[in-house]
VOPAGU-2260 file (C-alpha; in pm, 1 decimal, decimal comma):
REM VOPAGU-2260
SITE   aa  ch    i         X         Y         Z
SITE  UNK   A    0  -17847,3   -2681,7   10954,8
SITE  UNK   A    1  -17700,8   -2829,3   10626,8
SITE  UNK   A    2  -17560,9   -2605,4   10369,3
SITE  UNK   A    3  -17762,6   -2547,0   10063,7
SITE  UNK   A    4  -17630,5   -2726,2    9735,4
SITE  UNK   A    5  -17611,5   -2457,1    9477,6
SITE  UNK   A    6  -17406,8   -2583,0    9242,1
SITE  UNK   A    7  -17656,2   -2745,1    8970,6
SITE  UNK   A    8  -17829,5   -2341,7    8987,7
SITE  UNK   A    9  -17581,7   -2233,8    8700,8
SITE  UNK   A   10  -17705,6   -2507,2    8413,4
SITE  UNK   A   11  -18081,3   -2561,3    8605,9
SITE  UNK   A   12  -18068,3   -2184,3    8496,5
SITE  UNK   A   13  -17964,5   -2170,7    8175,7
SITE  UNK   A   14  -18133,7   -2459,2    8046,6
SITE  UNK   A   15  -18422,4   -2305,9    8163,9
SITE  UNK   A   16  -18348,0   -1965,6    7974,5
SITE  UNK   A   17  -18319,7   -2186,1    7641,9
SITE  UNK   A   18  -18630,6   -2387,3    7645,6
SITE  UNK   A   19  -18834,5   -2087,3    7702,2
SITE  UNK   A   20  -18605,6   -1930,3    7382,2
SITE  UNK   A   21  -18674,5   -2227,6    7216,5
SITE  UNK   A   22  -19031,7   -2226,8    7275,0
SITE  UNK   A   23  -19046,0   -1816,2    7167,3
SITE  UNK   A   24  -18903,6   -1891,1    6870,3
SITE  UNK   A   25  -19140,0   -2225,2    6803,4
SITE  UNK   A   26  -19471,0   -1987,8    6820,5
SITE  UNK   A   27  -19317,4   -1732,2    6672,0
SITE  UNK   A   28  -19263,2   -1932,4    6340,6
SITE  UNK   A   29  -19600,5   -2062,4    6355,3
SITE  UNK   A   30  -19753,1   -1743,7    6354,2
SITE  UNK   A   31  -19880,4   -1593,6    6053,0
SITE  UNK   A   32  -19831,7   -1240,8    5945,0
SITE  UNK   A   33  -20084,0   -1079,8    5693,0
SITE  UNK   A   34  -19917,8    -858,3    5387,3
SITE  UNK   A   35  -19948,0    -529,6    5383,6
SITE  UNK   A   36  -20241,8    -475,8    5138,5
SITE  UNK   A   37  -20243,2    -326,4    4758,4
SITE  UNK   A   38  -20450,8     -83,4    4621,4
SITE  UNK   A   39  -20629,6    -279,9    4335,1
SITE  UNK   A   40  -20713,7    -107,2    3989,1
SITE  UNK   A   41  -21086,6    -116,8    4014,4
SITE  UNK   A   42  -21229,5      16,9    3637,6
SITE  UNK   A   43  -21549,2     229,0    3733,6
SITE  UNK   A   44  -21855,2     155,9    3500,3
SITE  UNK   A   45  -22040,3     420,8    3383,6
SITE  UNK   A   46  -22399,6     368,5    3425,4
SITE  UNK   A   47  -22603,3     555,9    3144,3
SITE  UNK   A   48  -22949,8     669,6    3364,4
SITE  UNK   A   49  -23160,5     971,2    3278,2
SITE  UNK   A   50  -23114,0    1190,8    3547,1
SITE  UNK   A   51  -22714,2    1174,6    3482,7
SITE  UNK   A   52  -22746,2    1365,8    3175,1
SITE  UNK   A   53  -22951,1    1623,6    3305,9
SITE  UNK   A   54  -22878,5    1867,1    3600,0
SITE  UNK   A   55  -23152,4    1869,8    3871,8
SITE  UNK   A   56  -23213,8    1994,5    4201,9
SITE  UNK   A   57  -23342,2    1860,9    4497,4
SITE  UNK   A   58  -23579,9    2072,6    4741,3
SITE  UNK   A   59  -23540,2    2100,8    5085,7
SITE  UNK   A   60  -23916,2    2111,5    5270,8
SITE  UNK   A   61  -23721,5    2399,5    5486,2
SITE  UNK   A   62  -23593,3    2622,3    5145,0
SITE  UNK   A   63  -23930,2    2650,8    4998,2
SITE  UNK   A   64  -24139,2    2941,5    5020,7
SITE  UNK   A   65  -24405,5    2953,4    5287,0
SITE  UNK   A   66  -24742,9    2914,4    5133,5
């Protein structure tokens, strides 16, 4: 039986271990990473309606007194 040739193992190997670094790194870099998002100033309008000035009260069917 003939004896097995292992020496090309050692740089079959390590070539190996670099492309795939290689190609890590390549879709790595052409991923893209969102920023981390701000809290914006947002001015709140003040809408002038009737029912803002005045204090009301909303009725539940269930509060009101049986008839």
């Amino acid at each position: 039986m003939p004896q097995l040739d292992t020496s090309t193992w050692f740089i079959t190997i390590l070539s190996m271990i670099i492309t795939l670094f290689i190609f890590m790194q390549l879709k790595i870099s052409k991923h893209t990473y969102y920023t981390n998002p701000e809290p914006s100033l947002t001015k709140s309008l003040k809408h002038s309606a009737p029912w803002e000035t005045k204090w009301t009260k909303i009725y539940s069917p269930l509060s009101l007194p049986l008839q």
